[in-house]
BATINU-875580 format. One line per 10 residues: number of its first residue (from 1); for each residue x, y, z of N, C-alpha, C. Coordinates in steps of 0.2 Angstrom, whole numbers, plus 5000, padded with zeros to 4 digits. Each point is the difference from the previous one (the first is absolute). Example, Ala and Ser with C-alpha at 12.3 -4.5 7.8 and 13.67 -1.06 7.14 Angstrom:
2
1) 5066/4972/5039/4996/5006/5000/5004/5006/5000 | 4998/5005/4996/5004/5006/5001/4996/5005/5003;
END
This chain:
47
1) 5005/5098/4978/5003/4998/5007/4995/4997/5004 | 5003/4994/5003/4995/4997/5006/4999/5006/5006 | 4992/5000/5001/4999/5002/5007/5004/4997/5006 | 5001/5003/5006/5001/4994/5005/4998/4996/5002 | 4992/5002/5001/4994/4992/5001/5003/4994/4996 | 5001/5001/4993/5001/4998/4993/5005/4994/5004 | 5005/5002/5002/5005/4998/5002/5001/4996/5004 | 4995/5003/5005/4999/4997/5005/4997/4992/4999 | 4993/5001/4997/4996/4994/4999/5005/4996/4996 | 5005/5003/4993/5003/4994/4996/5004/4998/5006;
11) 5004/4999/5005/5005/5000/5005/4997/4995/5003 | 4992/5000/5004/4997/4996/5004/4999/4993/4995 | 5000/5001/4991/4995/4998/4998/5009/4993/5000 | 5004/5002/4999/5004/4996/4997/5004/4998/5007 | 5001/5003/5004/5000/4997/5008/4994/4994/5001 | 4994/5000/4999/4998/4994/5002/5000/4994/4995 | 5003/5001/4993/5001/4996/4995/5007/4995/5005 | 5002/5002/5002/5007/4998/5001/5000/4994/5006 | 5006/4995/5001/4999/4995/5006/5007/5002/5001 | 5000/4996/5006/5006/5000/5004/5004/4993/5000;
21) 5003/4995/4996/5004/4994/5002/5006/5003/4999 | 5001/4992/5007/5006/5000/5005/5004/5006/4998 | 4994/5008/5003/5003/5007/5001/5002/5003/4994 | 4998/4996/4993/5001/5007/4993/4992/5002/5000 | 5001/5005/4998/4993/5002/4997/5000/4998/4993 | 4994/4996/4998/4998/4998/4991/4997/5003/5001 | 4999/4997/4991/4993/5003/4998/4997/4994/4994 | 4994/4999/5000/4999/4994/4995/4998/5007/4994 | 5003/4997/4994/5000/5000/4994/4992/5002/5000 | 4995/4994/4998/4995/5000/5001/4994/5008/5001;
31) 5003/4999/5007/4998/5009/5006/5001/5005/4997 | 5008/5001/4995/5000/5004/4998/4999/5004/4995 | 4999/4995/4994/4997/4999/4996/4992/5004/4999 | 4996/5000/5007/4994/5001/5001/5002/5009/5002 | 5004/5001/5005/5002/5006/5003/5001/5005/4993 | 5005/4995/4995/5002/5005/4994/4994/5001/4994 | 4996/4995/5000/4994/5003/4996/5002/4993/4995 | 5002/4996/4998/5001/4994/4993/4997/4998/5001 | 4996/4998/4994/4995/4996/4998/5003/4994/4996 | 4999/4994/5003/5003/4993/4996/4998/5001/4992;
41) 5004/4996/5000/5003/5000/4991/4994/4997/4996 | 4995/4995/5002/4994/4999/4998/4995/5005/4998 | 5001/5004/5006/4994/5006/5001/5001/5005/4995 | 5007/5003/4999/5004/5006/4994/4996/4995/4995 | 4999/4993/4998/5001/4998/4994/4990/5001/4997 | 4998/5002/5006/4992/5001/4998/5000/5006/4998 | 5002/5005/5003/4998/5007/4997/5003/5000/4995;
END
């Protein structure tokens, strides 16, 4: 189980991932990708 801190930091970490156009909150693919830990498809293909 996540501590709160835990929570905390993921919460801040994905709140600053995100933009605000004309008023929705996104998020680029890209961002999240980084947030969720994936490794491009090239990089898997070295290990």
């Amino acid at each position: 189980m996540l501590k709160s801190e835990e929570i905390k930091a993921l919460f801040a970490l994905f709140g600053s991932a995100s933009a605000k156009i004309e008023g929705l909150e996104c998020w680029s693919a890209r961002e999240l990708q980084k947030l969720l830990g994936y490794m491009p498809i090239f990089c898997r293909q070295l290990i």
